[in-house]
C-alpha positions in Angstrom: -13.5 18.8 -32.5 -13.6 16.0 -30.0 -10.5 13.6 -29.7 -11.2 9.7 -30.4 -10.8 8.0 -27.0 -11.2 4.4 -26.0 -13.9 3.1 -23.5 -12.7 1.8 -20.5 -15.1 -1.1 -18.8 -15.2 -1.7 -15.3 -16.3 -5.3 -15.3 -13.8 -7.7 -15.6 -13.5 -10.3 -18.7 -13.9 -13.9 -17.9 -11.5 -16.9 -18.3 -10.8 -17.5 -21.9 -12.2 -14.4 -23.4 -10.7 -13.3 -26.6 -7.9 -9.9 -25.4 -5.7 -8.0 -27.3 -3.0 -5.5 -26.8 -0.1 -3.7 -28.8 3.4 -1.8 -28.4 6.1 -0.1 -30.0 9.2 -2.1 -28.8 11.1 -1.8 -32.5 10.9 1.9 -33.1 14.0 3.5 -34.1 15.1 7.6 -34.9 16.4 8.5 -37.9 17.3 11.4 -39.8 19.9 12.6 -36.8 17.3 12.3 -34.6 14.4 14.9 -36.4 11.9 11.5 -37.3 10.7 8.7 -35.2 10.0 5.4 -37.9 7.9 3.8 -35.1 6.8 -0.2 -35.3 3.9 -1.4 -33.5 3.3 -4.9 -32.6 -0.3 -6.3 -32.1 -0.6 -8.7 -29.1 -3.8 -11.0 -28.8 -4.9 -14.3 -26.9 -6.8 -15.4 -23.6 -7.7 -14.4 -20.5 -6.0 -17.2 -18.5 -7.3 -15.5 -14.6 -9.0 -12.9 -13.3 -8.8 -12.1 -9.5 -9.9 -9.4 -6.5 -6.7 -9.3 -4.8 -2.7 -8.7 -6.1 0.5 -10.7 -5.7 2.9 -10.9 -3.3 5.4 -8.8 -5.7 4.0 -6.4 -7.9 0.9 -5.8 -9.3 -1.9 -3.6 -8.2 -5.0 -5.0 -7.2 -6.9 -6.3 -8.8 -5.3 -8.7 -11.2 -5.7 -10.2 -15.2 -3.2 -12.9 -16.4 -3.7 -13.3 -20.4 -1.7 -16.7 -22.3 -0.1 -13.6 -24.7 3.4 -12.0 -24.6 3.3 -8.5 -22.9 6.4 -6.7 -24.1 8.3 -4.2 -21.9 7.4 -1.6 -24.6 3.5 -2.1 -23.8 3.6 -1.2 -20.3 0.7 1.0 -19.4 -0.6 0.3 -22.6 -4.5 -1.3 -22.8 -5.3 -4.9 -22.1 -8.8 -5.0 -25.0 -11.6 -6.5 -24.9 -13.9 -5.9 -27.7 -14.4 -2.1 -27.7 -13.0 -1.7 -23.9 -10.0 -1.8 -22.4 -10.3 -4.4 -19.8 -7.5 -3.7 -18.1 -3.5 -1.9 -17.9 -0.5 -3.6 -19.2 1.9 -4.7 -16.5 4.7 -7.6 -16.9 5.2 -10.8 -18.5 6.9 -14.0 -16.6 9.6 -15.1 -16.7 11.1 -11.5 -18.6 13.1 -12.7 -21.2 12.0 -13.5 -25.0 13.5 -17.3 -25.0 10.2 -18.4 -23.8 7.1 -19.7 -25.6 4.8 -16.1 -24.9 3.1 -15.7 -21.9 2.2 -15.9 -19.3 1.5 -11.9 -19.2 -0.2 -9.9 -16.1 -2.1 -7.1 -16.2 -4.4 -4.9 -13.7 -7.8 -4.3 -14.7 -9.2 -1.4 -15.2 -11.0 -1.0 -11.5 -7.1 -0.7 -10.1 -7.6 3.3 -11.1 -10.7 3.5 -8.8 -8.4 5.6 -6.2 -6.2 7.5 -8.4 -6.5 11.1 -8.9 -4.3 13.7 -10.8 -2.6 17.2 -9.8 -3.2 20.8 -11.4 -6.4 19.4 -13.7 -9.2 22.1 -14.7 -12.4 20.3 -15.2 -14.7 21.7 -17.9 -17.2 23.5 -15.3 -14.1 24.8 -13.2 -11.5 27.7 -14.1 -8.9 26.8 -11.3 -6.7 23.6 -11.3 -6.8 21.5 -8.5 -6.6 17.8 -7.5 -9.0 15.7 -9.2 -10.4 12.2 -8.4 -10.9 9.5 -11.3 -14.7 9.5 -10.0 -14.8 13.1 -10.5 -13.4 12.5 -14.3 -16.2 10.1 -14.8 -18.7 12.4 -13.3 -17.3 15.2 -15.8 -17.6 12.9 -18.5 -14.0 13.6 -19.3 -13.4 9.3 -18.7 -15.7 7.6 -20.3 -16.3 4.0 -18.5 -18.4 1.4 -19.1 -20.8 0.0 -16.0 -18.7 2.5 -13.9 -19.9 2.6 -10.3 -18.4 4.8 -7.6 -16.2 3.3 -5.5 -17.4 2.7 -1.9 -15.8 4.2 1.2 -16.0 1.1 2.5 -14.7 -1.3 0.4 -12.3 -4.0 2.3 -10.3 -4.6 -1.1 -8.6 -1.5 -2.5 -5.1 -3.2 -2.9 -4.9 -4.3 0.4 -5.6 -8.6 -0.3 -2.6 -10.7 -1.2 -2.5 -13.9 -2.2 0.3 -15.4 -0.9 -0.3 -18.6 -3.0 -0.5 -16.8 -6.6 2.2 -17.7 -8.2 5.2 -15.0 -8.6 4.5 -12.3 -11.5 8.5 -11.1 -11.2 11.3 -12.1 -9.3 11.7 -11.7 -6.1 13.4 -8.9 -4.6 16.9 -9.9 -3.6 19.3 -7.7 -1.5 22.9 -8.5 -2.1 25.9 -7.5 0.3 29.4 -7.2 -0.1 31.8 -7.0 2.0 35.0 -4.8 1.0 38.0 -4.6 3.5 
């Protein structure tokens, strides 16, 4: 029996296309802790911007900023687009729920063009060993959408930051007190 699994897309949605996302940011235990009643809350809007480079702060490269509310309990959840996910849940700015929603920021899926994971056993292999998300796709184990391989090459890979996109989080600040 195969497990349903969601299609991930490697091109990138364009300005106003129609997104959604969800989270679980009201569950609660009950029962002395043996049940979980969980709540999940369905997200949708915009893309607002789409870029090939990261901020100054935060997020990976590369970058989606949707007009929707991205609660803390959807981090790492799906940014979709149609059937695909688009992209990876990361913040919402300002943080705080006092706001009108939005502006959210996410990475889009491309950002997981260099990741591998530890102690995996492909379905040809029998020994577990490191594993790169091109060999996944190659396995068919990821499914992806107009996946290409990721070039040797390639100049981007995290390494552009625009130092004029506006802040996705607050600044780190470093505070020092003096005690005598």
């Amino acid at each position: 029996m195969k497990n349903w699994t969601w299609t991930l897309s490697w091109e990138k949605p364009t300005d106003r296309t129609l997104v959604h996302t969800y989270a679980f940011p009201n569950h609660v235990v009950v029962d002395d802790g043996r049940r979980i009643r969980f709540a999940p809350h369905a997200y949708s809007g915009r893309v607002i911007s789409t870029g090939e480079f990261r901020d100054r702060v935060m997020l990976p490269f590369p970058y989606i900023e949707v007009d929707f509310r991205i609660h803390g309990a959807a981090s790492g959840g799906p940014i979709i687009c149609g059937s695909y996910i688009v992209g990876i849940n990361c913040t919402e700015w300002p943080e705080n729920l006092d706001h009108p929603p939005g502006p959210g920021f996410g990475v889009q899926s491309l950002c997981l063009a260099d990741a591998f994971l530890d102690n995996v056993v492909l379905p040809s292999e029998s020994s577990p060993r490191r594993v790169t998300f091109n060999e996944l796709v190659c396995a068919g184990v990821i499914n992806v959408q107009g996946y290409s391989a990721p070039s040797e090459t390639a100049l981007e890979k995290g390494q552009l930051v625009d130092m004029t996109m506006a802040a996705t989080v607050p600044f780190p600040r470093v505070e020092l007190e003096q005690y005598f």
